[in-house]
C-alpha positions in Angstrom: -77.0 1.0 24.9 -75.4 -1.1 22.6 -72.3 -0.1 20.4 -69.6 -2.1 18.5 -67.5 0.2 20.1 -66.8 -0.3 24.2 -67.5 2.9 25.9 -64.5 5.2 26.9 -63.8 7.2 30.0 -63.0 10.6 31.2 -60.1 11.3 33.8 -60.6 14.4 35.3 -57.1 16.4 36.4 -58.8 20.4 37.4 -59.0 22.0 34.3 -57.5 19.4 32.1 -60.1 16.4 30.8 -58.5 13.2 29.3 -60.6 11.2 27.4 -59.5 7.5 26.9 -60.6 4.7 24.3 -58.7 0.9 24.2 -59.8 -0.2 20.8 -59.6 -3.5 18.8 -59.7 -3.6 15.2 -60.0 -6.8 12.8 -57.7 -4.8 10.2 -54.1 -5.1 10.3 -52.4 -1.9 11.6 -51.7 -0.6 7.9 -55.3 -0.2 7.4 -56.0 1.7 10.9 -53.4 3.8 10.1 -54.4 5.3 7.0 -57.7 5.6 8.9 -56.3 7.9 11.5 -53.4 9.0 9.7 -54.1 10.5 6.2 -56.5 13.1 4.4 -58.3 10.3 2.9 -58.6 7.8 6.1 -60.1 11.1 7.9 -62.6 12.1 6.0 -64.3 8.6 5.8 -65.3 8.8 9.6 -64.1 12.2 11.2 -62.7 14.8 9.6 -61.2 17.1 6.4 -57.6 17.6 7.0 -56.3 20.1 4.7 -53.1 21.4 5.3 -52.1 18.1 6.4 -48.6 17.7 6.9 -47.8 14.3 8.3 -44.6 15.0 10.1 -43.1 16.2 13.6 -43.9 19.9 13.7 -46.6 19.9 10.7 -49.3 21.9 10.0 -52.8 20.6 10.5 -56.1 21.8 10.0 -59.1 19.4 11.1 -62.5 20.5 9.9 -65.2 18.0 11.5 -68.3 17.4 8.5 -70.9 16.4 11.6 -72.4 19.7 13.1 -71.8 20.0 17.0 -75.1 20.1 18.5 -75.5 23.8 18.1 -75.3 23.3 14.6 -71.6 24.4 13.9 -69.2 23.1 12.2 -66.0 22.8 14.3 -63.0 23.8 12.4 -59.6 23.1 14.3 -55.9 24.3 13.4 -53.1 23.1 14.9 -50.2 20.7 14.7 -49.0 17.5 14.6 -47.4 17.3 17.6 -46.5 13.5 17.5 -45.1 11.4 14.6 -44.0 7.9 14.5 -44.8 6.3 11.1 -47.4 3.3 11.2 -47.8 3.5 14.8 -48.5 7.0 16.8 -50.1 10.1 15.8 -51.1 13.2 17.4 -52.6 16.1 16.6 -52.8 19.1 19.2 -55.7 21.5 17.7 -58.1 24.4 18.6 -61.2 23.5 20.0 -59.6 19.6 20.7 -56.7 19.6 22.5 -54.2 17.2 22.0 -55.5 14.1 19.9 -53.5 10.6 20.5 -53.9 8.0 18.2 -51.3 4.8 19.3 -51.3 1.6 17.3 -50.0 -1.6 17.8 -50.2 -5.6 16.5 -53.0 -7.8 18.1 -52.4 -11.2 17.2 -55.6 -12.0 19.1 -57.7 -10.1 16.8 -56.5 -12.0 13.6 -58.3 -11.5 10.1 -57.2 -13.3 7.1 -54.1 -14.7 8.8 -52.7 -11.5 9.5 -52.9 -9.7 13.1 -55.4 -7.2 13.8 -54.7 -3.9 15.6 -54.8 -2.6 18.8 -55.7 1.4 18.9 -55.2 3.5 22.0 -56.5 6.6 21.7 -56.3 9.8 24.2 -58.2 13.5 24.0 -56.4 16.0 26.1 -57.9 18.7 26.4 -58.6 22.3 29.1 -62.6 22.1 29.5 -65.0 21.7 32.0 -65.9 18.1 32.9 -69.5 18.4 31.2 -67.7 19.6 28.0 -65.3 16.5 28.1 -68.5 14.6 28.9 -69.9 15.9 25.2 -66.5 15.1 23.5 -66.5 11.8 24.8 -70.3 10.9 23.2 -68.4 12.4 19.9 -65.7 10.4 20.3 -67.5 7.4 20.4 -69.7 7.9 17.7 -66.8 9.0 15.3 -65.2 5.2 16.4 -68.6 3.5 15.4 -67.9 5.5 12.0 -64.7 4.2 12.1 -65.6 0.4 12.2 -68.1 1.7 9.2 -64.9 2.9 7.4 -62.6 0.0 8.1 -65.0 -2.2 6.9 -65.4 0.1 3.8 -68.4 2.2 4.7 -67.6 5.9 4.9 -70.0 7.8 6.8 -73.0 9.9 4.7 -72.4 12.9 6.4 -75.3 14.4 4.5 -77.6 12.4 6.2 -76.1 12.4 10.1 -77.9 14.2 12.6 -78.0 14.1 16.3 -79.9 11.6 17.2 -77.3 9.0 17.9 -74.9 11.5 19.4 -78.1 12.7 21.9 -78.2 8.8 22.8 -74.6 8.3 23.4 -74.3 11.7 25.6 -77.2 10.7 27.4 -75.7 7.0 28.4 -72.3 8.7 29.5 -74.1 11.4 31.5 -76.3 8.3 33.4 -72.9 6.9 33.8 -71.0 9.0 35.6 
């Protein structure tokens, strides 16, 4: 299936799933990073954060604006759990786990003379593997939202549905 995005992989450890994405952006890291790092960014490809309180030790609260294929809204409290301004930040929430976003200069991915940006992202999180397997197909269609956001496209959440989600999960589950 084909994707702007390349498809990411679960590590399974027991009881604990990592998901992992190695991501390549155009934008320079300053751009990514309000992506994946304020209220604003969020919402354009993932997720309300209100409280958001971008520090060590802050109070999050991520509420997703795509239904989960049951139709529910996923609402997710937690904390940030990892702070490093411009370049890592993590969220550990209900429902998600811990949520890694780490960023870094790609010189090879130059736009407009300046670099582009590297994104490493990593889902924690205590599930079965068929669970992770769903988060994963979320995962990656929230990153093709991202490239629509980036590229200054926010997602119409009002007219997302499953469809695309249904396509991802099945590719994953064929791969595995």
């Amino acid at each position: 299936m084909e994707s702007p995005i390349p498809y990411g992989t679960v590590v399974s450890g027991g009881e604990t799933q990592t998901i992992s994405f190695a991501l390549r952006f155009p934008q320079p890291v300053e751009e990514v990073w309000a992506a994946v790092a304020t209220p604003e960014g969020l919402a354009c490809w993932l997720a309300a954060a209100a409280p958001f309180e971008q520090h060590q030790g802050g109070a999050v609260t991520l509420r997703w604006l795509d239904p989960d294929e049951h139709g529910a809204a996923t609402v997710a409290p937690g904390r940030v759990t990892g702070w490093g301004p411009s370049r890592l930040a993590e969220y550990t929430v209900d429902a998600h786990g811990r949520i890694r976003f780490e960023l870094v200069a790609d010189p090879d991915r130059a736009a407009d003379g300046a670099p582009g940006t590297r994104l490493r992202f990593t889902n924690e999180l205590t599930a079965p593997y068929s669970a992770a397997l769903r988060h994963l197909a979320g995962w990656h269609q929230h990153f093709e939202f991202l490239v629509e956001a980036l590229a200054g496209r926010s997602a119409d959440w009002r007219a997302w549905n499953l469809e695309r989600w249904r396509a991802l999960h099945g590719a994953y589950e064929r791969a595995r």
